[in-house]
GUTI-460928 format. One line per 5 residues: number of its first residue (from 1); for each residue x, y, z of C-alpha. Coordinates in Angstrom, 2 decimals, always signed. Last residue first. Layout:
// GUTI-460928
NUM> X Y Z  ... $
//
This chain:
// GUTI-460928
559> -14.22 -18.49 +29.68  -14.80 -16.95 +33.36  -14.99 -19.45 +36.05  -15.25 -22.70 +36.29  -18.42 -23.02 +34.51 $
554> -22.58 -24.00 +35.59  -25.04 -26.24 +34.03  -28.23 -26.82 +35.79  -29.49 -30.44 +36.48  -30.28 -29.06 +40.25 $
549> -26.70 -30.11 +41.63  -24.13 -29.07 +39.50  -23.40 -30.70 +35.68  -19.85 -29.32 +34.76  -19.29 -27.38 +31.56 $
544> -15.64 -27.56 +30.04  -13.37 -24.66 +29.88  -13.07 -23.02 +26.77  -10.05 -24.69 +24.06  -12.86 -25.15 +21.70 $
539> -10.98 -27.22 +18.82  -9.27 -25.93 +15.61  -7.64 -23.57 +17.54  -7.19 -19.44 +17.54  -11.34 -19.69 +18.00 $
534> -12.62 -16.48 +16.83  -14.33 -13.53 +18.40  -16.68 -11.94 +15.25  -14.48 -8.30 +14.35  -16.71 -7.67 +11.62 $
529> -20.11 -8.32 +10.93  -22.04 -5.64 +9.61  -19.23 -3.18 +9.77  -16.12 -2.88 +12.47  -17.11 +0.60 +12.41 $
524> -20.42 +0.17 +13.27  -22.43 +3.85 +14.37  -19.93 +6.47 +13.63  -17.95 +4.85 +11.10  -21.11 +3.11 +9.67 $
519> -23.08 +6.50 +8.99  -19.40 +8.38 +7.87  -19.36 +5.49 +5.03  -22.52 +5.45 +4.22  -23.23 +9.13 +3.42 $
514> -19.93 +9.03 +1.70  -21.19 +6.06 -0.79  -24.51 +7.66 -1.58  -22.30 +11.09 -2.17  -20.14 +9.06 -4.59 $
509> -23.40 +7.33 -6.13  -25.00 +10.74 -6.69  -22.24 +11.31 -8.73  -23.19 +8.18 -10.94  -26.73 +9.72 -11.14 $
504> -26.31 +12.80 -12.36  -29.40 +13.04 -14.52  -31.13 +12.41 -10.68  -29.68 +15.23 -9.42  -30.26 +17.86 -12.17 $
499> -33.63 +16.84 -11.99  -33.69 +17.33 -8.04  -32.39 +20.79 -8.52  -34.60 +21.61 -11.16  -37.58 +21.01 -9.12 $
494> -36.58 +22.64 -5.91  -37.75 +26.19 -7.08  -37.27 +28.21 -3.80  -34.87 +30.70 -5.13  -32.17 +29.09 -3.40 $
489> -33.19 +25.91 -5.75  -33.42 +28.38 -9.15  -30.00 +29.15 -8.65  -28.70 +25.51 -7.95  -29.70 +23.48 -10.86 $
484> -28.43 +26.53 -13.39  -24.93 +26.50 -10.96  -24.34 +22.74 -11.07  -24.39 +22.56 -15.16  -26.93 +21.31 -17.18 $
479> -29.95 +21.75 -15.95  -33.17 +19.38 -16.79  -35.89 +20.42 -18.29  -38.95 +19.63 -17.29  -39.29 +17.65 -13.99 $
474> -42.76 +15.41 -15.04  -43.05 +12.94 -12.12  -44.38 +10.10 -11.89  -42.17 +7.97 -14.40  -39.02 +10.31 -13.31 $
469> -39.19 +9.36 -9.68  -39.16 +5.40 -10.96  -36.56 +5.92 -13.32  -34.10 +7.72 -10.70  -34.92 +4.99 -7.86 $
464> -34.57 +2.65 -10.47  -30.57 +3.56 -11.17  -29.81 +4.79 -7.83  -30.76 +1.17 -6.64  -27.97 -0.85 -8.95 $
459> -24.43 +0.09 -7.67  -25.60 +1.78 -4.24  -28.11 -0.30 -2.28  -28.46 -3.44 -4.35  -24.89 -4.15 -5.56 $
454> -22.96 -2.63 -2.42  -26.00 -4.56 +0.11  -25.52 -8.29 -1.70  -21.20 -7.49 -1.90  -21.02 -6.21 +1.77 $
449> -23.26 -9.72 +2.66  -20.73 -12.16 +0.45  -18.28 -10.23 +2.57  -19.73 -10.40 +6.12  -19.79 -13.82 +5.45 $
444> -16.13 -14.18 +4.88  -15.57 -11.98 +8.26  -12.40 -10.38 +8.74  -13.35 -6.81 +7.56  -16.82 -6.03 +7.42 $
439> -19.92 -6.26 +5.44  -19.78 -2.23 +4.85  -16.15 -2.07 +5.15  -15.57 -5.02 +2.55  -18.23 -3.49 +0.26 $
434> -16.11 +0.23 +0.34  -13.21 -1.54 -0.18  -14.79 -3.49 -3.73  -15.88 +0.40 -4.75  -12.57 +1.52 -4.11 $
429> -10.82 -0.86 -6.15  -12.94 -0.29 -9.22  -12.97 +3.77 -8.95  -9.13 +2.74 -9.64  -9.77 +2.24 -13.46 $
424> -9.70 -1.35 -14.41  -12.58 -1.18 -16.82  -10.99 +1.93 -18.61  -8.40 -0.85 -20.22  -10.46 -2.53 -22.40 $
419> -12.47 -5.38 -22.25  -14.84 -7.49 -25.05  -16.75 -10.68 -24.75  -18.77 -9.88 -21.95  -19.40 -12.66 -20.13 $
414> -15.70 -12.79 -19.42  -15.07 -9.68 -17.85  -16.64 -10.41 -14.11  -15.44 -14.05 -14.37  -11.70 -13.34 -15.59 $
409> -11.79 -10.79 -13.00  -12.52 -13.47 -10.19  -9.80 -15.21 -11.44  -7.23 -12.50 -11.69  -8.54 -11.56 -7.80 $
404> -8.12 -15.34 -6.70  -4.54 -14.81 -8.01  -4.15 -12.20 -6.63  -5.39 -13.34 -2.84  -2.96 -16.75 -3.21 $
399> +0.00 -14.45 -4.17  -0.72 -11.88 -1.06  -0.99 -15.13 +1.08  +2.04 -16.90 +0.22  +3.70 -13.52 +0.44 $
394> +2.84 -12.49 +3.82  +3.33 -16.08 +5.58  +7.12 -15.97 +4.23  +7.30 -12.19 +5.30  +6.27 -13.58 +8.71 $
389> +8.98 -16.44 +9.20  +7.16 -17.69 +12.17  +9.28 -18.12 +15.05  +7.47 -17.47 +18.24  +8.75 -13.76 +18.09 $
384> +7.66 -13.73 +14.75  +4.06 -13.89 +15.95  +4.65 -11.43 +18.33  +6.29 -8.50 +16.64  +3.63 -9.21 +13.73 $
379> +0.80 -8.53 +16.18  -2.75 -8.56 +15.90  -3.23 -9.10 +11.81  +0.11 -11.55 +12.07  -1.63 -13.26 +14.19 $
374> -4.56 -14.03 +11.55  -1.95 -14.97 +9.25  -0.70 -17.62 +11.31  -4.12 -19.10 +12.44  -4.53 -19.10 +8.44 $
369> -1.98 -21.23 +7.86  -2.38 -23.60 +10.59  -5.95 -23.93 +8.87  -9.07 -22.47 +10.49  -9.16 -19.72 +8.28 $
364> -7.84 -20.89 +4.68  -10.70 -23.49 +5.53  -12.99 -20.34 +5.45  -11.13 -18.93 +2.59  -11.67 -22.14 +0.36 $
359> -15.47 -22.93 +1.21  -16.20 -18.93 +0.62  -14.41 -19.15 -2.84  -16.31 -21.92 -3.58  -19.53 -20.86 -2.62 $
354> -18.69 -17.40 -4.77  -18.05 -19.70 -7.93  -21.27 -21.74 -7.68  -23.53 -18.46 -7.34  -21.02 -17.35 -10.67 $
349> -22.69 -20.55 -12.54  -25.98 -19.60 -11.28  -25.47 -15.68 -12.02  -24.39 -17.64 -15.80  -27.65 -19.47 -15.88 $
344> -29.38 -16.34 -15.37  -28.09 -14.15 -18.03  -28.86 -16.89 -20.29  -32.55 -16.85 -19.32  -32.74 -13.12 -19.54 $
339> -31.38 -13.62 -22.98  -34.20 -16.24 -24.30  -36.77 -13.83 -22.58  -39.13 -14.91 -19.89  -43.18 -14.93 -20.08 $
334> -44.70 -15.18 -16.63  -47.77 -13.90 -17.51  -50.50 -14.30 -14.54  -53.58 -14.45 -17.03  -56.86 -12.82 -15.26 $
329> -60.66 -12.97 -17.29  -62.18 -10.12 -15.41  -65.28 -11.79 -13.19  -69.17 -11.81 -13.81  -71.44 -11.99 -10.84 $
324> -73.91 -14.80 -10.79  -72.43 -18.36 -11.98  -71.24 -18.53 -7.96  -68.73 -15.47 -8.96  -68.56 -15.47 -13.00 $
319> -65.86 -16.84 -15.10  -66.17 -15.31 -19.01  -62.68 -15.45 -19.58  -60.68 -18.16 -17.29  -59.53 -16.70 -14.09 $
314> -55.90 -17.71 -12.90  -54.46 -18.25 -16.47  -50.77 -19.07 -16.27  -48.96 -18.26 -18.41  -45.00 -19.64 -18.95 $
309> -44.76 -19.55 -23.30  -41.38 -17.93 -23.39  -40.59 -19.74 -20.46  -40.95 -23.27 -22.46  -40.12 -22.61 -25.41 $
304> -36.68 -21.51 -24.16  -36.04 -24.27 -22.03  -36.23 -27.43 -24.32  -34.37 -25.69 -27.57  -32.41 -23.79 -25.45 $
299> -30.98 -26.86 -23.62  -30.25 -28.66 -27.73  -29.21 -25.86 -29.27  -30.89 -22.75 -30.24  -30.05 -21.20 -33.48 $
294> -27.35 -18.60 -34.42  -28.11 -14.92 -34.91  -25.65 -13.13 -32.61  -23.30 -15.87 -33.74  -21.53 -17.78 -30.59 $
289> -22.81 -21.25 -31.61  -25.30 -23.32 -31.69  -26.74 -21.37 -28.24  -27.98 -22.68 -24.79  -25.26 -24.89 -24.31 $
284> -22.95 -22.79 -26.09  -23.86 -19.45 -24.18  -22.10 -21.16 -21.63  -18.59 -21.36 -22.73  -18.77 -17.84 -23.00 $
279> -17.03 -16.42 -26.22  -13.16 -15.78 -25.93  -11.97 -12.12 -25.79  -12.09 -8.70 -27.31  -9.81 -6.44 -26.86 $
274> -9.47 -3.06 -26.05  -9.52 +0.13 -28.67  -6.99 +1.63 -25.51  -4.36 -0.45 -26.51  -5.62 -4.05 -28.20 $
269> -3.66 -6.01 -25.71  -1.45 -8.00 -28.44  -0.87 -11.03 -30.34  +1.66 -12.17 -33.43  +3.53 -15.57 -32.91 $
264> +6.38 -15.72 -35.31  +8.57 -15.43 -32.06  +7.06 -12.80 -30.30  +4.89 -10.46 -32.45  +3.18 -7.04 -31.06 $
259> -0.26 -5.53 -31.33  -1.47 -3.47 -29.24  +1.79 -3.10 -26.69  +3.66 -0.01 -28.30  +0.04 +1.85 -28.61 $
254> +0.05 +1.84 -24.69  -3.38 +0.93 -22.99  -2.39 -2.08 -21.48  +0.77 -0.36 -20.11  -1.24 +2.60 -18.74 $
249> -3.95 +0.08 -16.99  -0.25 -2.13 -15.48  +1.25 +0.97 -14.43  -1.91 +2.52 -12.50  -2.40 -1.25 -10.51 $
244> +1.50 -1.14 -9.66  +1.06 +2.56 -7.92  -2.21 +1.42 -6.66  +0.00 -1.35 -4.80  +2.94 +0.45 -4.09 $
239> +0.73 +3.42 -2.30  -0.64 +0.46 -0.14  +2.65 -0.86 +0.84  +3.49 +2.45 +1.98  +0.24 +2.68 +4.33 $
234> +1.26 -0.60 +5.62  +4.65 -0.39 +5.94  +7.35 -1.24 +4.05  +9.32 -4.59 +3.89  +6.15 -6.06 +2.37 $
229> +7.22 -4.09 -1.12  +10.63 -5.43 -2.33  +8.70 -9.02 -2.58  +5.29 -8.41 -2.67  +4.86 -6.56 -6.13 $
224> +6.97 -9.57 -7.82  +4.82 -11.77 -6.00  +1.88 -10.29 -6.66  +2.57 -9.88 -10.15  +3.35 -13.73 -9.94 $
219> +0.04 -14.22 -8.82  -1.83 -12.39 -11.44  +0.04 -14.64 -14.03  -0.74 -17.34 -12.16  -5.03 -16.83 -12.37 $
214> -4.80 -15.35 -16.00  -2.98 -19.36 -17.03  -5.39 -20.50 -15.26  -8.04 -19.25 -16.82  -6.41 -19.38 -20.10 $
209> -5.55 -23.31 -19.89  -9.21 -23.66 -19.26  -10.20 -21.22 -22.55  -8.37 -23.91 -24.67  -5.52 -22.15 -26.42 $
204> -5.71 -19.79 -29.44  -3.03 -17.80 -29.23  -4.58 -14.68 -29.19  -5.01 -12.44 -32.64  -6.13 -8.83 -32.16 $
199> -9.67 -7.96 -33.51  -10.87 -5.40 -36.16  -10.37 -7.71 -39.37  -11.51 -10.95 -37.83  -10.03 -12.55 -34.49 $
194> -7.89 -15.87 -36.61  -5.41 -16.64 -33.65  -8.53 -17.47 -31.75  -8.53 -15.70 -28.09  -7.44 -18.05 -25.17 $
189> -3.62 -16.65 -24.47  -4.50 -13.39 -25.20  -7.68 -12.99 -23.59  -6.61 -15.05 -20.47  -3.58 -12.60 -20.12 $
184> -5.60 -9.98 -20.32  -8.43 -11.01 -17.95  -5.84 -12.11 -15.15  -3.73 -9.19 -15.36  -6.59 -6.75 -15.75 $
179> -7.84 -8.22 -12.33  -4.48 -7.74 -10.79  -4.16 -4.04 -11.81  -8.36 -3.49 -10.33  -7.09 -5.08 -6.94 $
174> -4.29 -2.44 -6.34  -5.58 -0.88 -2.76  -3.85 -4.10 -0.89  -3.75 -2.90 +2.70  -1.68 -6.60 +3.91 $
169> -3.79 -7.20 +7.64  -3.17 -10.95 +7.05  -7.11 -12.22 +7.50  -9.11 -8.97 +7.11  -7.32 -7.01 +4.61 $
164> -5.34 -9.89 +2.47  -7.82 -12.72 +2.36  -10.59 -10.40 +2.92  -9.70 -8.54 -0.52  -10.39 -12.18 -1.78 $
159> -13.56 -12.56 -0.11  -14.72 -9.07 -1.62  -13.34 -9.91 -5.13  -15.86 -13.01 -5.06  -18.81 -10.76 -3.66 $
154> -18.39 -8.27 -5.56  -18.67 -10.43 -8.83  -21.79 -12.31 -7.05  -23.24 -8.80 -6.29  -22.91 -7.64 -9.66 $
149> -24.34 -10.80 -11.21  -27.48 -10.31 -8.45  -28.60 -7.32 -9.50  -28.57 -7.36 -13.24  -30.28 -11.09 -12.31 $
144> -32.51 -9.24 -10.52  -33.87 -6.88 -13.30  -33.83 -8.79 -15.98  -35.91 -11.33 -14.16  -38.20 -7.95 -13.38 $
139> -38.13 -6.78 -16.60  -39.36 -10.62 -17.92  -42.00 -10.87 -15.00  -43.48 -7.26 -16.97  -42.41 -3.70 -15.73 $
134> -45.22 -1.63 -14.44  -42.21 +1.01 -13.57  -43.82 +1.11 -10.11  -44.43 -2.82 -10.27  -41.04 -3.02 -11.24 $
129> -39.55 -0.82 -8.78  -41.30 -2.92 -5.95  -39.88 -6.03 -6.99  -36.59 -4.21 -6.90  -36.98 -3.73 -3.13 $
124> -38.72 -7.14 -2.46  -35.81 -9.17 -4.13  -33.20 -6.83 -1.87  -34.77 -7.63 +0.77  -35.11 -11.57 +0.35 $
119> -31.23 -10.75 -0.43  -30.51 -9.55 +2.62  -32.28 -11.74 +5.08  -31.21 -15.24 +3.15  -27.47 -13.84 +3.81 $
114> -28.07 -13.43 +7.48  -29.84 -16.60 +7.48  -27.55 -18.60 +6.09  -24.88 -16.91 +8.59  -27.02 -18.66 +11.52 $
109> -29.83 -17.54 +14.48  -28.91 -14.31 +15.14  -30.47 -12.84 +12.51  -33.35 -15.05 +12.85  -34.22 -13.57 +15.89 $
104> -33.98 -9.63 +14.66  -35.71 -10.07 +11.65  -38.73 -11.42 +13.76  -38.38 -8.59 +15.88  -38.43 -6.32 +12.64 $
99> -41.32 -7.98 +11.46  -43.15 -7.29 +14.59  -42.49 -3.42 +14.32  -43.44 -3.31 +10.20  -46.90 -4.24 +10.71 $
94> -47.15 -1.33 +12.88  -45.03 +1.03 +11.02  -46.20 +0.32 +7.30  -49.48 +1.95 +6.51  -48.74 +5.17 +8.87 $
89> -45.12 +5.81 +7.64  -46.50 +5.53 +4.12  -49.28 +8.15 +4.86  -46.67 +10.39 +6.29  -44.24 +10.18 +3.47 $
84> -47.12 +11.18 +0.67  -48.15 +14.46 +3.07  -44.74 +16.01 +2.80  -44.35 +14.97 -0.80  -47.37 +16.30 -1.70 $
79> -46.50 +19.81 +0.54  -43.46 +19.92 -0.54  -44.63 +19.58 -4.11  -47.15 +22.49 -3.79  -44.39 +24.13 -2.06 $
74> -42.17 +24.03 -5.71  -44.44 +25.95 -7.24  -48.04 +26.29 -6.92  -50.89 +26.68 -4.17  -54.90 +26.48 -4.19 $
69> -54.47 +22.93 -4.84  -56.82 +21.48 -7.63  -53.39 +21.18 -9.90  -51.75 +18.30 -7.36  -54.56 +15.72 -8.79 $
64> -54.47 +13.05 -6.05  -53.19 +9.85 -7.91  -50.43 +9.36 -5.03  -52.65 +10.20 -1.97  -55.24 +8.22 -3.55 $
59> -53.14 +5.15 -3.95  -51.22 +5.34 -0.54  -55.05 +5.75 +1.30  -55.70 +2.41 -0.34  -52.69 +1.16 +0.61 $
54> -53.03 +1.97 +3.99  -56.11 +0.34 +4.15  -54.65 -2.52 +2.57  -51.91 -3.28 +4.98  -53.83 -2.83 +7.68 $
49> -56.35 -5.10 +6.79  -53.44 -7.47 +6.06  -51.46 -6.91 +9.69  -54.65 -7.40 +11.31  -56.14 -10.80 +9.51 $
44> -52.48 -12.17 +10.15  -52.79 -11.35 +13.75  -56.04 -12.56 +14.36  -55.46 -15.63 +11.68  -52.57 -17.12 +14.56 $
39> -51.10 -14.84 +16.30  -52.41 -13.52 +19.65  -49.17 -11.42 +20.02  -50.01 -9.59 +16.48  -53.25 -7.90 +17.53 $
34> -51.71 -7.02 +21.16  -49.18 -5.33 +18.70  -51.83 -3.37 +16.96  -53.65 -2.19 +19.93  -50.15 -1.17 +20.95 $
29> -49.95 +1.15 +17.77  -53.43 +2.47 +18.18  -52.45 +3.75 +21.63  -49.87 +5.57 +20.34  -50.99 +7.21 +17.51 $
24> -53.55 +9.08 +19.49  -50.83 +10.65 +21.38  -50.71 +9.82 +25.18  -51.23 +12.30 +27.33  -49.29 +12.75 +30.64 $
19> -51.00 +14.57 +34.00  -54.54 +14.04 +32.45  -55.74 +12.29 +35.86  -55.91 +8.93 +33.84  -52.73 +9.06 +32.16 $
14> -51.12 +9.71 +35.50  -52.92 +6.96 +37.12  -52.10 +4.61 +34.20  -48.60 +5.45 +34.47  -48.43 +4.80 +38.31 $
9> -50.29 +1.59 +37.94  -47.59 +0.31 +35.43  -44.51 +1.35 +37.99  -46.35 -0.18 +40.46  -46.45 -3.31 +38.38 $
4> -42.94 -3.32 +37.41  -41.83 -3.43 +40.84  -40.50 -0.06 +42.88  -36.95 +0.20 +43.70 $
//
C-alpha cells in the first residue's frame, strides 16, 4: 500500500502533466480552507471578505432588471432563478465548510448543545425573513416568539408521546381526545358561572383546581381506554385510541352537551360554537385586568415604557468621519410592542414547563419504573417472564402520559381564551408523531429537538417562505383550482403553478411533511437521535479500566 505522501506526489504529477484537471472552483475552495486553518484575524478577515463579495454579487443579481433580457416567459425566470442559486452557492460554500465541522464537534459534545444548535438556526432563518420582509425588531420578536410557543407546545406533547411510544412501546394515535379532555374539563370547571350573554357558565373554581382537575380527568380516560384496550395489540390498540379521540371531538361538539344542568348547577361544552375559557393568569401581571382596553399594571407599567422606547442611536446626526466626511445619522430601533412582550413572557413560562416535563421523564427513565417499561419496549414475553405484572406497568404509564397530554393541552389552549372542538381534529395527532419521528423515538432530547425543527421547518417556515417569494415577485393572478395552475405549467408557463402553490400553503405542508418523512426513513429511521444505547442500571455496570504499563488505559475485553 503506498503512503499518503506518494499518493500526494502522484496527484500532483498527474495534475501537472494535464492527465486530471482540476476545476477552477476547486482550487479556490482549498485556498479558502488553508485561509481558515491559520485562524486567528486571517481566517476571520477571509470568511468576511468573502462573505461580502458574495453579497454584493447576491444584491445585483437580485435587483438585476429581468425586462432588459432578450427572452420572456417563464425561461426568463428559469434563467434568474437558475443564475440567483449559483451565486448563493458561491458566497456561502467555503465559509459554510468550516462551520459545518465546527457544527459537527459541538454536536457531539452534550444535549445542550444539540438543542442550542437548532434553535440558533432557527433564530438565523427567521432573522433572515425579516430582513427580506424589511420587518422592524418588533416583527421579528413577533416573529420568534410565534415560533418558539409552537415549538414549546410540541415539545411538551412530544415528551409525553415519548412516554408511551418510545419508553413503553404503547402506539397511542389519540393524543388530540386527551388534550380536549384536559382543556374542557378545565374550562368548565374554571370558567365564571356569570360568562356574559354568548358564553356558557363554568363553575367558577380557582384556575389551579382546573388544571388539575383537566390533568385527572385525562388520566382516567386513559385508564378507562387502557383497561379493555392493552389486551390487544399494538396496531389494535392504536385504532382504539383514535377511535376514543373521534368520540370524545363528536361528543364535545353535540348540541345535547352545550349547555346542560346537573344539580342546580348549569354548564356546558359550548357544541361546535366552542367555549371560551378562563383569562391567562399572566396577562394579569402585565395587565389590570383581562379587558381588551384595561390599563397597565404595576410590571407593564415598568416594562412597557421601557421597550417601547429601546433606541439606540449608533451615529448621532450630523457625525462626520475625523470631522471631515459627513456620516448618515443611524438609530438601531429596537422598539417592542406591549403584546409581543406578553407573548413572550408566556413562551418563558411554557420554556419552564417543557424543562419540567424533560426533568420528570428523564427520572421516569432511570427509575425502576422506567427500566421496566423500557423492557417491556424489547420484549414483553421477557419481562413478564421475570415477573413483572406488565399490564400493571402499561397502565400506570398510559395514565401518567394522558394526563401530561391534558396538561400540556391546557397550556397550548389556554392563552387563547376560547376552544372549540375543530382544534382537536386528528391532523393534531399526526403532526405531534411526525415531530417524535423526526427527533426520534426514545430519546427526551430528541423530542424537545423534533418539536424546535416541526415548528420552524414545517408549521411556521411555509408561511414566510410564501410572503417572502411573494414580496419580490409579482405572480398575477393566482389559479383557483389544480387544473387552471397546471395547464398553463405543461405549457411552459411555471408562474401560475408556483402561485397556485404558495396560496395553498397548508397543502404544501402535507407534501413538506411526506418529503420528510420518506428522506428520514431512507437515510435515519431511528431519527435525529433515536435509539441512543442506554444504561439498564442506575450505575455503569461496564468493566472497569485498569492502568497498564506506559500510563495508558486498557479493558478486559469487550464492554
Amino acid at each position: 500500500m503506498s503512503s499518503p505522501t506518494e499518493t500526494a506526489d502522484a496527484s500532483t504529477s498527474g495534475a501537472g502533466d494535464g492527465s486530471r484537471e482540476i476545476p477552477g472552483w476547486t482550487p479556490y475552495r482549498e485556498w479558502f480552507r488553508d485561509q481558515w486553518a491559520q485562524g486567528g484575524a486571517v481566517a476571520w478577515g477571509t470568511a468576511l471578505g468573502h462573505l461580502l463579495v458574495g453579497l454584493l454579487v447576491f444584491s445585483l443579481v437580485v435587483g438585476f432588471d429581468m425586462s432588459s433580457l432578450p427572452i420572456g416567459g417563464s425561461l426568463v425566470w428559469l434563467v434568474y432563478l437558475t443564475v440567483t442559486v449559483a451565486v448563493l452557492y458561491a458566497a456561502t460554500a467555503p465559509p459554510a465548510e468550516p462551520y459545518v465541522a465546527w457544527l459537527d464537534e459541538r454536536w457531539m459534545e452534550s444535549d445542550a448543545d444539540k438543542l442550542l444548535i437548532i434553535l440558533g438556526h432557527v433564530v438565523v432563518v427567521f432573522f433572515v425573513f425579516a430582513v427580506a420582509l424589511g420587518l422592524p425588531f418588533n416583527g421579528l420578536a413577533g416573529a420568534l416568539g410565534s415560533v418558539f410557543f409552537f415549538t414549546a407546545v410540541y415539545a411538551m406533547m412530544v415528551l409525553a408521546l415519548n412516554l408511551h411510544w418510545g419508553y413503553a412501546g404503547i402506539f397511542n394515535i389519540g393524543i388530540a381526545g386527551f388534550m380536549a379532555v384536559g382543556v374542557y374539563v378545565m374550562a368548565i370547571l374554571s370558567t365564571p358561572v356569570d360568562a356574559g350573554a354568548t358564553g356558557v357558565p363554568g363553575l367558577g373554581l380557582p384556575l389551579p383546581i382546573g388544571i388539575l382537575g383537566g390533568m385527572i380527568a385525562a388520566a382516567v380516560v386513559g385508564l378507562v381506554a387502557a383497561l379493555p384496550a392493552l389486551r390487544l395489540r399494538a396496531d389494535y390498540f392504536a385504532i382504539v385510541t383514535v377511535a376514543l379521540s373521534e368520540i370524545i371531538r363528536l361528543t364535545l361538539n353535540s348540541r345535547a352537551l352545550q349547555e346542560f344542568t346537573v344539580a342546580g348547577v348549569t354548564t356546558g361544552t359550548g357544541g361546535a360554537t366552542g367555549k371560551t375559557m378562563p383569562g391567562n393568569p399572566l396577562r394579569l401581571l402585565f395587565y389590570e385586568s383581562f379587558d381588551p382596553g384595561a390599563g397597565p399594571a404595576l410590571l407593564g407599567s415598568v416594562l412597557f415604557p421601557l421597550f417601547e422606547g429601546l433606541r439606540i442611536e449608533l451615529i448621532p446626526p450630523n457625525s462626520a468621519l475625523v470631522g471631515v466626511v459627513p456620516l448618515p445619522a443611524f438609530t438601531l430601533d429596537l422598539a417592542v410592542e406591549p403584546p409581543v412582550i406578553v407573548n413572550w413572557a408566556y413562551v418563558v413560562v411554557l420554556t419552564g414547563f417543557v424543562a419540567l416535563f424533560y426533568v420528570l421523564l428523564v427520572r421516569t427513565g432511570n427509575s425502576p419504573f422506567g427500566r421496566v417499561l423500557k423492557a417491556i419496549r424489547e420484549d414483553e414475553v421477557v419481562a413478564k417472564s421475570l415477573g413483572k405484572d406488565t399490564n400493571r406497568f402499561k397502565i400506570v404509564a398510559f395514565m401518567f402520559g394522558c394526563g401530561l397530554m391534558g396538561l400540556g393541552g391546557i397550556l397550548w389552549q389556554g392563552s387563547q381564551g376560547f376552544t372549540n372542538p375543530n382544534a382537536f381534529r386528528p391532523i393534531i395527532t399526526f403532526y405531534i408523531w411526525v415531530a417524535l419521528i423526526i427527533g426520534g423515538a426514545g430519546s427526551n432530547t430528541g423530542s424537545v429537538l423534533g418539536g424546535a425543527l416541526f415548528a420552524g421547518l414545517i408549521w411556521e417556515g411555509p408561511v414566510y417562505v410564501r410572503r417572502v417569494v411573494t414580496n419580490f415577485v409579482d405572480f398575477g393572478d393566482t389559479p383557483s383550482t389544480f387544473p387552471a395552475a397546471i395547464g398553463p405549467f405543461v405549457e411552459g408557463e411555471v408562474l401560475p403553478f408556483l402561485a397556485y402553490m404558495l396560496g395553498n400553503v397548508s397543502a404544501l405542508r402535507f407534501v413538506l411533511v411526506g418529503v420528510i418523512l420518506v428522506v428520514l426513513m431512507q437515510t435515519r429511521p431511528e431519527g435525529l437521535l433515536g435509539h441512543r444505547k442506554e444504561e439498564a442500571a442506575a450505575i455503569p455496570l461496564g468493566r472497569p479500566t485498569r492502568r497498564a504499563e506506559g500510563g495508558t488505559d486498557t479493558d478486559g475485553g469487550d464492554q
